[in-house]
Every structure is written in C-alpha cells, then in structure tokens.
Wavefront OBJ file of the C-alpha trace (Angstrom):
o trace
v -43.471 98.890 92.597
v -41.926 102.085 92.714
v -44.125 104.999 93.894
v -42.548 108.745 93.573
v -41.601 110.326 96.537
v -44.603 108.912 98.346
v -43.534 106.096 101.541
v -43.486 102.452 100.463
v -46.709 100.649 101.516
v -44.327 98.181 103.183
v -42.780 100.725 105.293
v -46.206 102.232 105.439
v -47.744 99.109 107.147
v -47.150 98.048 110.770
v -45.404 95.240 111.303
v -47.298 92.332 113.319
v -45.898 89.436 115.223
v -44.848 85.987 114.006
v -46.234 82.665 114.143
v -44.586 79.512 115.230
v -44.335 76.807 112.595
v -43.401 74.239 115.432
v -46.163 75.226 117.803
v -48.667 72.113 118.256
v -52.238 73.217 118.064
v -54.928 71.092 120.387
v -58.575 70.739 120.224
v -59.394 71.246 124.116
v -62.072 68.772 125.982
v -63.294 69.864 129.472
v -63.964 66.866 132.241
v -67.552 67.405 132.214
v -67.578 66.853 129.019
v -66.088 63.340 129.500
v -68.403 62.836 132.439
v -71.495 63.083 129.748
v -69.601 60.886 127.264
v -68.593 58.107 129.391
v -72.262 57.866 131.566
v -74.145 58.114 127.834
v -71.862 55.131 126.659
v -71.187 53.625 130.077
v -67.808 53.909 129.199
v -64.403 52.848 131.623
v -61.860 53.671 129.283
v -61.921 57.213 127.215
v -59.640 57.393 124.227
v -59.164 59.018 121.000
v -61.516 57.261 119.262
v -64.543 58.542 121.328
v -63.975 62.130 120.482
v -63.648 61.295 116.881
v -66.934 59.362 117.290
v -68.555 62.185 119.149
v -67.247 64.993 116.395
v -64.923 66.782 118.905
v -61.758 66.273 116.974
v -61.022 65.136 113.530
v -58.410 61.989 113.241
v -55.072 64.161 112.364
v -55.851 66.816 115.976
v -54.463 66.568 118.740
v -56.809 66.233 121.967
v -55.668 68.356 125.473
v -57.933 67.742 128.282
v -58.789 70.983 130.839
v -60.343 70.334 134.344
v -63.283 72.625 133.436
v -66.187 70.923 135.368
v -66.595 67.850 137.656
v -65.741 63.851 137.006
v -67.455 62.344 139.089
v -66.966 58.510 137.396
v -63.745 56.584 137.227
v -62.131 56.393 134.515
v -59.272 55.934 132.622
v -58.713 59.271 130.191
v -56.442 59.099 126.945
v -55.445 62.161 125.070
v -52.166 63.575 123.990
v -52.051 66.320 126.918
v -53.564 67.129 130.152
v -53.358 70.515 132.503
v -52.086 69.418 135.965
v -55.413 70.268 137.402
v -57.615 67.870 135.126
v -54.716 65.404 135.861
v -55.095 65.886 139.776
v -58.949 65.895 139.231
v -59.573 62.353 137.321
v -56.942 60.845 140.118
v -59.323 62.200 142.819
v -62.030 60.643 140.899
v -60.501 57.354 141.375
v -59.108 57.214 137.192
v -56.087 57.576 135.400
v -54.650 59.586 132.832
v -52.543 57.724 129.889
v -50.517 60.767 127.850
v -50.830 58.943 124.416
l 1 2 3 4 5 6 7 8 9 10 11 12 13 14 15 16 17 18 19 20 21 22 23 24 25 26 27 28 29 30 31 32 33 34 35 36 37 38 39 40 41 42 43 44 45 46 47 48 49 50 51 52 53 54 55 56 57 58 59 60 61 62 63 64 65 66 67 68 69 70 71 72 73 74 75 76 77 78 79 80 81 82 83 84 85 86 87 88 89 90 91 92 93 94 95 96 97 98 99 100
C-alpha cells in the first residue's frame, strides 16, 4: 500500500536470486552405502526398488549415485545418474552402471 514519503518495503528489501523451475533435484546414495545394501541382501543387481525398500528415496525422486566410499562387490548399479568417479569405481569393481 501506499506509505508517505517513507521507501517502499519492496524497494526496501534486497533482492535474492532465482530458482530454476527445470532444475531436477536427486536424492544422492554413496557406494558404500550400496556395498552394505547389496552384502545385507546378497544382492547382484541394485535398482530403484532397493532404495525405496531401504527408505532412501520415495517412488516419485530421482536417485544420483556419488563414489563416496569403497565397492568392493560386483555389481550391477541402477539409478537415474552417476558422477564419473562412482561410474569409474563400480567398473573397477568388476560391475556396471545402467543410467535408467
């Protein structure tokens, strides 16, 4: 509303940054976090529906796997991303990664 001579409060306020409405948000999973997963389950094959199981993601998010930690098992990873060292790091292992 209109406030005398005083400075609009939105003129007043700093103006912050933006956020992207096309950005794509994911729920991050380290490899040593796998490693526990897959030798608790004896597991070959890790996929989307094992971090829903084990509460790391909900159904609708989007999984990105990070090389924090050491896979030691082979096995073959799922999950809609992967940084190019967890990539390089379940290939030394002897797995695969599948980009879903």
């Amino acid at each position: 509303g209109f406030e005398g001579g005083q400075m609009p409060l939105q003129r007043r306020v700093p103006k912050l940054g933006f956020k992207n409405i096309n950005r794509i948000e994911y729920k991050v999973v380290n490899l040593d976090v796998i490693q526990k997963l897959a030798e608790m389950k004896n597991l070959t094959v890790v996929d989307i529906n094992e971090y829903i199981e084990a509460g790391f993601i909900s159904s609708k998010q989007k999984v990105k796997i990070l090389a924090n930690g050491i896979l030691t098992s082979m096995l073959e990873v799922r999950a809609h991303a992967f940084s190019k060292t967890a990539i390089a790091a379940i290939e030394a292992a002897g797995g695969n990664a599948v980009k879903l």
